[in-house]
OpenMM code with the backbone's topology and positions (N, CA, C; nanometers):
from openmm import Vec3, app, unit

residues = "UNK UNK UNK UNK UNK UNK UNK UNK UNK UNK UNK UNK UNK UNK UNK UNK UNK UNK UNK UNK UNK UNK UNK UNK UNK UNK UNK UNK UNK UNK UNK UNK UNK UNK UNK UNK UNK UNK UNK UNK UNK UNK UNK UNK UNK UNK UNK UNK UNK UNK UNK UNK UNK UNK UNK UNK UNK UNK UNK UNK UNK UNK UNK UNK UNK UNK UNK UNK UNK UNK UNK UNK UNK UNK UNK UNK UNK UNK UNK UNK UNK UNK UNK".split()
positions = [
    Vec3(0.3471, 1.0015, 3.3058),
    Vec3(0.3888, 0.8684, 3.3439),
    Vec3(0.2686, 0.7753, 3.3353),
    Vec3(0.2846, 0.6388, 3.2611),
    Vec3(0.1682, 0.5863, 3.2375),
    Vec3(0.1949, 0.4279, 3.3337),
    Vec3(0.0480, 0.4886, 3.4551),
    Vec3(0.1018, 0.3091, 3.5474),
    Vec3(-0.0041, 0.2338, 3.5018),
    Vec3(0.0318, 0.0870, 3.5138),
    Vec3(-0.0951, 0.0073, 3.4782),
    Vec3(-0.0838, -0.0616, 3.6107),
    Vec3(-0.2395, -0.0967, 3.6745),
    Vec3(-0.2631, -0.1408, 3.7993),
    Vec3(-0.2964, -0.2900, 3.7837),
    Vec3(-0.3157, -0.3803, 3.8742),
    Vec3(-0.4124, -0.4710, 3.8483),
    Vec3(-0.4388, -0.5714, 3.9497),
    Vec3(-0.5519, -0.6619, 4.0088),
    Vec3(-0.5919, -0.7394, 4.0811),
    Vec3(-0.6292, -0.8503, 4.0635),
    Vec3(-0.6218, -0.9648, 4.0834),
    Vec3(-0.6617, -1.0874, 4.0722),
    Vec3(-0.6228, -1.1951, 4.1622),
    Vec3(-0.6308, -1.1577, 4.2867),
    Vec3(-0.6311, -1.2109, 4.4172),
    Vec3(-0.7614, -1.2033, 4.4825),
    Vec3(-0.8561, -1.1642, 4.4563),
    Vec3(-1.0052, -1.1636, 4.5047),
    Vec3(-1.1177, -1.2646, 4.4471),
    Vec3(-1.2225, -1.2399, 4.4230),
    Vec3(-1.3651, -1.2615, 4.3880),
    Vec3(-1.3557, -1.2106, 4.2692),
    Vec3(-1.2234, -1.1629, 4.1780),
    Vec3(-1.2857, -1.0499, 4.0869),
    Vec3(-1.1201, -1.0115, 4.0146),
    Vec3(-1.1433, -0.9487, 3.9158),
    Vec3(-1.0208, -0.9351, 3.8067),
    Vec3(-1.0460, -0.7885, 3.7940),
    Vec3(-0.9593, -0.6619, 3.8240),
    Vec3(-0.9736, -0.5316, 3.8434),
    Vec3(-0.8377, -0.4857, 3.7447),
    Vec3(-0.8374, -0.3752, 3.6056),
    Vec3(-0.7311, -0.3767, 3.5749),
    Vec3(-0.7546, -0.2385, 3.5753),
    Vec3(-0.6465, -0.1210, 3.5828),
    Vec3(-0.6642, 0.0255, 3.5573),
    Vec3(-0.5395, 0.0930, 3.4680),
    Vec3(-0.5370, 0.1959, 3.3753),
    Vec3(-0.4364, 0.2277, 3.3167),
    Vec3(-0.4808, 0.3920, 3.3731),
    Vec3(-0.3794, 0.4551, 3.4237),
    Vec3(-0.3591, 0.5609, 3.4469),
    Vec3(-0.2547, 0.6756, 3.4056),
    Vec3(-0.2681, 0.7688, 3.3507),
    Vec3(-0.1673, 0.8904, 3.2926),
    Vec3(-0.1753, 1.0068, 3.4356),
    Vec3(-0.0225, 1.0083, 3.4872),
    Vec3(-0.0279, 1.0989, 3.6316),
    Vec3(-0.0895, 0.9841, 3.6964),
    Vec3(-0.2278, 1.1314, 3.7315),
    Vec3(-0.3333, 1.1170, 3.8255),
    Vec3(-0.4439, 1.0879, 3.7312),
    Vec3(-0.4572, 1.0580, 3.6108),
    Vec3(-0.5924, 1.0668, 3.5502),
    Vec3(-0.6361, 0.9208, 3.4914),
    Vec3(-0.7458, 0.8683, 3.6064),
    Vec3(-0.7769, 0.7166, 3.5060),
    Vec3(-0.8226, 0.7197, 3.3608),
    Vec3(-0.7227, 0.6960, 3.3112),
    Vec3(-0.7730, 0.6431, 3.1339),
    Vec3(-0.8851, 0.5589, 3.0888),
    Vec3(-0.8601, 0.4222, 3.1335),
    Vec3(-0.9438, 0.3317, 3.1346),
    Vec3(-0.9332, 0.1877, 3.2299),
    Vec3(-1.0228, 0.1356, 3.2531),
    Vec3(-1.0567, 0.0331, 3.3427),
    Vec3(-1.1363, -0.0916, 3.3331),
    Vec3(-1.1217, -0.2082, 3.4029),
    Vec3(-1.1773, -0.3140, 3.3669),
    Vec3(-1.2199, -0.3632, 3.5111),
    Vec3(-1.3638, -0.4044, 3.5393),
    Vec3(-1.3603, -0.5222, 3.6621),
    Vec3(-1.4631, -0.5765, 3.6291),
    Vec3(-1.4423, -0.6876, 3.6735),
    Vec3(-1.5583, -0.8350, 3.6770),
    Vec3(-1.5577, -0.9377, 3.7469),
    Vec3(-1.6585, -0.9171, 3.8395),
    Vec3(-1.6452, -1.0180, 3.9764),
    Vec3(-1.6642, -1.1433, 3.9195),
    Vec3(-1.5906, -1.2189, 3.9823),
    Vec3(-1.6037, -1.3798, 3.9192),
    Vec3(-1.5355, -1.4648, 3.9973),
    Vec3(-1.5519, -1.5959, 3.9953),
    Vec3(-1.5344, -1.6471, 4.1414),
    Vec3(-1.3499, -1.7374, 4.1032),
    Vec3(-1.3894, -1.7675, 3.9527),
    Vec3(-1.2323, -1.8015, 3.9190),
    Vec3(-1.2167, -1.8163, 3.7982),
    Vec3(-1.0994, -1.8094, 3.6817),
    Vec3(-1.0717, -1.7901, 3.5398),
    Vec3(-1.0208, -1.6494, 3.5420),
    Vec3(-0.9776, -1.5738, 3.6385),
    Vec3(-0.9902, -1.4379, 3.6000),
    Vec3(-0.7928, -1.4037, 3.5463),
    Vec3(-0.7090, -1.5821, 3.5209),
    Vec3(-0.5763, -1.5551, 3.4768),
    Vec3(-0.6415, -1.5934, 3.3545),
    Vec3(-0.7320, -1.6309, 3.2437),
    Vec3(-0.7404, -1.6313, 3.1680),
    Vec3(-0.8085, -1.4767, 3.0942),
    Vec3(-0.8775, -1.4358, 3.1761),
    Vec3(-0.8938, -1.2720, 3.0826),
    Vec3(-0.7815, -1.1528, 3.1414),
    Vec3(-0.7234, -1.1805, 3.2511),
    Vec3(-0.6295, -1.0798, 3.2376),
    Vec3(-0.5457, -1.0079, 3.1508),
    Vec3(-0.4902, -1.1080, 3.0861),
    Vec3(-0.3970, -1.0564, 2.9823),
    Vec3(-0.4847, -1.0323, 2.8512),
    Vec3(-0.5626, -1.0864, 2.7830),
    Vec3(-0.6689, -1.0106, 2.7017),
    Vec3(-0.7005, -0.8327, 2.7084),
    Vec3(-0.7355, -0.8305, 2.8418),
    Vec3(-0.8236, -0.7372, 2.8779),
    Vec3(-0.6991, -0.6133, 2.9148),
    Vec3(-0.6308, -0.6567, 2.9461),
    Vec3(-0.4730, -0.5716, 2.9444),
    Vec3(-0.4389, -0.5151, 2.7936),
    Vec3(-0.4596, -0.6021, 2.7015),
    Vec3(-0.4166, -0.5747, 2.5930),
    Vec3(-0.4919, -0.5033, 2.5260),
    Vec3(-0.6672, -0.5069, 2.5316),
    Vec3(-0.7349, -0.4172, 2.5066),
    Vec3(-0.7430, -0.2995, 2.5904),
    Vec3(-0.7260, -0.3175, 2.6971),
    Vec3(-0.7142, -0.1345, 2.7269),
    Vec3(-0.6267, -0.0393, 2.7012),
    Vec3(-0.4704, -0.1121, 2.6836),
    Vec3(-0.3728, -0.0598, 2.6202),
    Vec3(-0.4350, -0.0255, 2.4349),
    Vec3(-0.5030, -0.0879, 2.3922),
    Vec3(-0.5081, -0.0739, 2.2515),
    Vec3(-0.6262, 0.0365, 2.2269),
    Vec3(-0.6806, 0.0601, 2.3455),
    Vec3(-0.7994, 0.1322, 2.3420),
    Vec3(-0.7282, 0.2746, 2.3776),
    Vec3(-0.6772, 0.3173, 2.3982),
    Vec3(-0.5998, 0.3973, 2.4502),
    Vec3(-0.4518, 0.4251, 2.3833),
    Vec3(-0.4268, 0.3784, 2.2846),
    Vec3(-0.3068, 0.3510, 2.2100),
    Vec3(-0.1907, 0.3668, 2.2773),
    Vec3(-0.1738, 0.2832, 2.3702),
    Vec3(-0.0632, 0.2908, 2.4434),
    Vec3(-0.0287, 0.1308, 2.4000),
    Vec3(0.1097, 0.1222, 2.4316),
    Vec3(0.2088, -0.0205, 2.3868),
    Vec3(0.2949, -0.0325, 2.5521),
    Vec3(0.2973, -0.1506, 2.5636),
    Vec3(0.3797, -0.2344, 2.6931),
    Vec3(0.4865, -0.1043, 2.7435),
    Vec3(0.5800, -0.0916, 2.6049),
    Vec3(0.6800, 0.0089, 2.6329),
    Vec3(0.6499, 0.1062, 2.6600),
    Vec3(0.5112, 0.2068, 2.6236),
    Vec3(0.5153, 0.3119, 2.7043),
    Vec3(0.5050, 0.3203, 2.8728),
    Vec3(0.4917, 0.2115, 2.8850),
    Vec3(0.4421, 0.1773, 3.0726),
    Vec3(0.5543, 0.2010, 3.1245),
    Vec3(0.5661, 0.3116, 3.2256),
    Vec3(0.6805, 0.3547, 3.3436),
    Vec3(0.6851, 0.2776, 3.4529),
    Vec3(0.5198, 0.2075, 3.5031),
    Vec3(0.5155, 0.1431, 3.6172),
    Vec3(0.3859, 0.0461, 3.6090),
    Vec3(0.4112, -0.0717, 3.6369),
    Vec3(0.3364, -0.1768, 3.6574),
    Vec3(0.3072, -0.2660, 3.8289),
    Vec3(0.2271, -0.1549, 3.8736),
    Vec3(0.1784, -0.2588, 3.9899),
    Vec3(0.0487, -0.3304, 3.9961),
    Vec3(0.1141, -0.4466, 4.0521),
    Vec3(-0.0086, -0.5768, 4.1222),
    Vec3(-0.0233, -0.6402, 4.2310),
    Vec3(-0.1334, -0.6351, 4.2519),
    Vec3(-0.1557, -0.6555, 4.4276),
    Vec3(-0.1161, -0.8380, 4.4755),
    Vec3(-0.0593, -0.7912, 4.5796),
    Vec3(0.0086, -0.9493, 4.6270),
    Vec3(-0.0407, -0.9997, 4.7377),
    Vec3(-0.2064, -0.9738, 4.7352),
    Vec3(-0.2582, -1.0564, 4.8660),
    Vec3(-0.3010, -0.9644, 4.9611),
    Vec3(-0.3782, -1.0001, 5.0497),
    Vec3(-0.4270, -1.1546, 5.0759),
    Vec3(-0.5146, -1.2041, 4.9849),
    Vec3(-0.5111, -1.2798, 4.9534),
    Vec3(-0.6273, -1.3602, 4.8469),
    Vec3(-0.5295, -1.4944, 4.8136),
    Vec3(-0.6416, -1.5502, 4.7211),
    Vec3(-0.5904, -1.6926, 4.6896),
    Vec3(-0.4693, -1.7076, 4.6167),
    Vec3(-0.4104, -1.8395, 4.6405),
    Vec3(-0.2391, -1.8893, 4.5597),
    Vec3(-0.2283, -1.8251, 4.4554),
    Vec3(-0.3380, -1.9225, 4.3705),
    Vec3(-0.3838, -1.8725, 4.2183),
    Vec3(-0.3707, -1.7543, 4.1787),
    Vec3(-0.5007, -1.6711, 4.2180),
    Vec3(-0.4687, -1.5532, 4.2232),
    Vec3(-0.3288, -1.4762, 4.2091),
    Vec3(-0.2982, -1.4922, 4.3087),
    Vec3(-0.1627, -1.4061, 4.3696),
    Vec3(-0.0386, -1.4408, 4.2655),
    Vec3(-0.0256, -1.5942, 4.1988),
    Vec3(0.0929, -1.6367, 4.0900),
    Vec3(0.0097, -1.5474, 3.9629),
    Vec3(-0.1280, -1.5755, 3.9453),
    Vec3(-0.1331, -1.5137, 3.7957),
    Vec3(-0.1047, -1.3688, 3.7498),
    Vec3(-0.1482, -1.3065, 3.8961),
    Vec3(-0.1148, -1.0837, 3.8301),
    Vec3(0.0406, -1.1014, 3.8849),
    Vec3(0.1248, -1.1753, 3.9956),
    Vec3(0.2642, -1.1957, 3.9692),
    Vec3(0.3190, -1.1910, 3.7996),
    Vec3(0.2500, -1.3415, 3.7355),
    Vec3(0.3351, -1.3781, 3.6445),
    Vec3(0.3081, -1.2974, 3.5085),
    Vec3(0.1680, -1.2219, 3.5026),
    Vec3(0.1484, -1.1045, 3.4439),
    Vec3(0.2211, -1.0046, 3.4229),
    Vec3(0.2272, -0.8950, 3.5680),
    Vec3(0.3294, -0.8435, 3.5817),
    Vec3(0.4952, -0.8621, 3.5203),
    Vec3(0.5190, -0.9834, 3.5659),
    Vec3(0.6559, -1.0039, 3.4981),
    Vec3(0.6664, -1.0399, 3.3271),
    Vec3(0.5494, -1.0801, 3.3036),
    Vec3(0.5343, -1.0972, 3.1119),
    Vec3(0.5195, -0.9526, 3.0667),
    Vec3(0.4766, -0.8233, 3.1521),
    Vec3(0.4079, -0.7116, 3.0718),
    Vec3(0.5859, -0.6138, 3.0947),
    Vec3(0.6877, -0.6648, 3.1639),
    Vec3(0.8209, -0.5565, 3.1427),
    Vec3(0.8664, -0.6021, 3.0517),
] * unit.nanometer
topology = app.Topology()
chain = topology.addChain("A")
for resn in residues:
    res = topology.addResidue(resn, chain)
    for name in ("N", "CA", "C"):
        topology.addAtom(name, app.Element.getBySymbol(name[0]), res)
């Protein structure tokens, strides 16, 4: 089962692709804001790094806070662009 994780309610943009239990690959970079503009980039390269496609994804979670508005709408509206 392949989940993809991700954060962007903090200080920082955190993405993880996992098979089971085994992290595949990962992304973080503290940054204070822009982090809805590399999300989806950086999503797309870890999927491509890993040759996985949207459709193989069983499960897509993203963290909903506490952290900023911003934050919290962009790995929302992520989430809902990556089913």
């Amino acid at each position: 089962m392949y989940t993809l994780a991700f954060d962007t309610t903090a200080a920082g943009c955190s993405i993880i692709l996992m098979k089971d239990s085994t992290k595949l690959a990962s992304y973080t970079e503290r940054m204070a804001f822009g982090q809805a503009e590399v999300l989806i980039p950086e999503i797309k390269n870890i999927l491509e790094s890993q040759n996985v496609s949207f459709n193989d994804l069983d499960l897509i979670t993203v963290c909903v806070g506490p952290g900023s508005f911003t934050g919290v709408r962009a790995g929302i509206s992520a989430a809902r662009a990556c089913q």
